[in-house]
N, C-alpha and C positions, 0 to 999 in steps of 0.2 A: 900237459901241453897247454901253452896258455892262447890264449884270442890272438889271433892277426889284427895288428892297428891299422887305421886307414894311410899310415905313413909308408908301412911294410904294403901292403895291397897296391899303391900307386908304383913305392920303387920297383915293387917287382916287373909291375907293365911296363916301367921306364928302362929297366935293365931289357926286359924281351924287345922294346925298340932299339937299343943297342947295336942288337943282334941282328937287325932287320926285321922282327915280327912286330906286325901295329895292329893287328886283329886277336885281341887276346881279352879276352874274358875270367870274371869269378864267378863261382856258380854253387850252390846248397844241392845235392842231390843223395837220396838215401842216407842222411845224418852226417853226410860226409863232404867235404870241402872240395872242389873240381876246380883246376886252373883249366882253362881249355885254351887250345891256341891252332889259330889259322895257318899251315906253311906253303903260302904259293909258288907254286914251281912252272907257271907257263911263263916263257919269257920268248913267245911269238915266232918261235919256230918248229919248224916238224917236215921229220924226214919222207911223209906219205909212202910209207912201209909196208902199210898193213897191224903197225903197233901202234896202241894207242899214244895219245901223248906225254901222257901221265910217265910210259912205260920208258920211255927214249931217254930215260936221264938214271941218278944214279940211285941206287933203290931206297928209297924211303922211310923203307923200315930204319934202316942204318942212321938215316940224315937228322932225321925227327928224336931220334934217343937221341944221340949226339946233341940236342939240342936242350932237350928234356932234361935232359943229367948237367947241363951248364947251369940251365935255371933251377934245378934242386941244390945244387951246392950252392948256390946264392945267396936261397931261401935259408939254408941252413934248419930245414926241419923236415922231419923223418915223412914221406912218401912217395908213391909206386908210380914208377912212367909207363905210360900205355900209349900204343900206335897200332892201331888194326888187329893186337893179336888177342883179342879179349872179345865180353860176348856186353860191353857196355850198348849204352843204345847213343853213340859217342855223337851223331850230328845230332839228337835231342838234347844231347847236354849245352853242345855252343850254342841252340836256339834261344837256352833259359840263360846263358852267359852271356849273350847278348853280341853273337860273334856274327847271325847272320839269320837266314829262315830255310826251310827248306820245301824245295822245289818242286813241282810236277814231276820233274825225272828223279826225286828222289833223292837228291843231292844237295848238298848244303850250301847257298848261294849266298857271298860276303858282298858287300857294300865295294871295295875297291877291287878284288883280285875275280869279282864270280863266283862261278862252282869250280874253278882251276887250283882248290888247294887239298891238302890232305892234312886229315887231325889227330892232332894229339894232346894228353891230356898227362897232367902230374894228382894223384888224389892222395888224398890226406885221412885218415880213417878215424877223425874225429871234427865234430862241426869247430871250425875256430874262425866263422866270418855268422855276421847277422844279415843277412840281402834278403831284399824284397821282390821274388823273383818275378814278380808279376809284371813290373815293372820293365822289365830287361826283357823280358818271353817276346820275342819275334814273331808275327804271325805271315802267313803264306803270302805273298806278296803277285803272286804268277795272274792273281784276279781269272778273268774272263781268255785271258792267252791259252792256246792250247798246242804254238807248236812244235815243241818237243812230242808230242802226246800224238800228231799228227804225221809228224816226220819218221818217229822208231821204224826201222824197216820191217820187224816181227810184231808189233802192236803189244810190245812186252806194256808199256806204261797204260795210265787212265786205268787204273785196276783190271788190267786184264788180264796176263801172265807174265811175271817178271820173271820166271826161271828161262823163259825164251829170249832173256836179254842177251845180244851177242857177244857182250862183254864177259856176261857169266858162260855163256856154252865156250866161250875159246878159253876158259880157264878148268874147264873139266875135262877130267883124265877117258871117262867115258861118255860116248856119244848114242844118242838111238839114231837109224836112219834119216829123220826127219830132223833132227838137230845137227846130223853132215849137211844135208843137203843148204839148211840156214847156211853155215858157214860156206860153205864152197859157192853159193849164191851172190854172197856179199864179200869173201878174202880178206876176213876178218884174222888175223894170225895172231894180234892176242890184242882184246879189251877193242872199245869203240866208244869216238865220240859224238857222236852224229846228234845225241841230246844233248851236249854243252854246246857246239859249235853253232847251232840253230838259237841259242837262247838270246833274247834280249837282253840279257843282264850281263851278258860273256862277250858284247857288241866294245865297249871300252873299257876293260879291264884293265889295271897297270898291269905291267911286266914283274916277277918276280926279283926280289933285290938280292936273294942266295943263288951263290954263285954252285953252289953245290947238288941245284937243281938245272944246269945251265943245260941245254939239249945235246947228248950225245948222238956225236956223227955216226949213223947206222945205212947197210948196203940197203937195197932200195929194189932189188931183184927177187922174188919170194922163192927161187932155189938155191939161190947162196943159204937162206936158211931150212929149205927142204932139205939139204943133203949134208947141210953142217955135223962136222965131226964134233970131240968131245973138248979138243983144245980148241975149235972156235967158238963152242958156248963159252967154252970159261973165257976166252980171252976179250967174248965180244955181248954175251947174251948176262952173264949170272950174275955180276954186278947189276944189272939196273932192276926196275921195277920190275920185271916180267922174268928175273931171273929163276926168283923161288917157287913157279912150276915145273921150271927142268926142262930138259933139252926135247923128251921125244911128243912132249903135247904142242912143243913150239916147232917142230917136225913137221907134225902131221897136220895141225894147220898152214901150214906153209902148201903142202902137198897139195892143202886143196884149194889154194889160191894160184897156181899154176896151170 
């Protein structure tokens, strides 16, 4: 497999602007070549649900390969697209790609879009770029700001407890008392932005330019989906983000936001 030129390296970022992607990085990590790529999907709306926002559009997992797999036949060389289903350490990678820094809340925050995008990555299992990652390596930018850190309504951030993040207890199947009582506090029914929405950085963010992330119209009553059957998940809930936990964890927080 021979070297990537810096002809091939440019056209590919010029093919992902194409597409709508302008937050796109190369990157060296474990002997291996990383394309990483930024895909924003807030485009300023939200249904104030109880879903988070991320979750109100069409699931990402689907949209980001679909993207992934455009730009691999492109490139025309052999490798592996990854979107969340892997155990990479995926927003360190964009920080050494040069995509962005990341956050107080943990989150990977870009220059144009915020922390309102979700990553994906094409890797190549042989080095075929020379970078100077030092170079590109992003550093923490949040300085002396604290309020995300200040805002979290469970004090999951600031190294405290991140398994209390509400975003993470509304995606688990099991709860202890005191992780109900979080949710039913706050009617959290799946995921929370309450640390993007508060940041600085998330104040003028563009709008997304994929139409494939455009906000799905969602009911707005938290027992239309307490009591939702199994044809209104599918017809309304399993396509989007929050689909692939399944109807009765997206139930039962419902339940306890009524």
């Amino acid at each position: 497999m021979c070297k990537l030129t810096e002809h091939i390296l440019h056209s590919t970022i010029n093919f992902c602007k194409s597409l709508g992607l302008d937050t796109v990085g190369w990157c060296e990590w474990n002997n291996q070549t990383v394309l990483s790529i930024a895909f924003p999907y807030y485009d300023f709306k939200n249904n104030h649900n109880g879903f988070s926002i991320y979750a109100q559009r069409s699931d990402y997992h689907k949209v980001v390969h679909n993207y992934l797999n455009q730009i691999r036949y492109y490139l025309e060389i052999d490798g592996e697209c990854y979107v969340d289903n892997n155990n990479l350490p995926e927003r360190y990678i964009a920080t050494i790609a040069g995509i962005g820094f990341i956050g107080k809340n943990n989150m990977l925050i870009t220059e144009k879009y915020g922390s309102f995008v979700f990553l994906g990555e094409i890797i190549f299992n042989k080095s075929l770029i020379n970078l100077d990652q030092q170079d590109k390596l992003l550093e923490n930018k949040c300085n002396s700001c604290t309020i995300c850190v200040d805002r979290c309504p469970t004090n999951a951030l600031g190294q405290k407890n991140i398994n209390i993040c509400l975003s993470h207890l509304s995606q688990q199947k099991v709860l202890t008392p005191h992780e109900e009582t979080l949710l039913k506090q706050y009617k959290n029914i799946f995921g929370c932005d309450i640390c993007q929405l508060c940041c600085p950085y998330n104040k003028n963010v563009l709008p997304s330019p994929l139409k494939e992330f455009e906000t799905i119209n969602m009911d707005k009553n938290p027992l239309i989906f307490a009591n939702m059957t199994n044809k209104y998940f599918k017809d309304n809930i399993k396509h989007t983000s929050a689909g692939w936990r399944g109807k009765n964890v997206i139930k039962r927080n419902a339940l306890f936001s009524c």
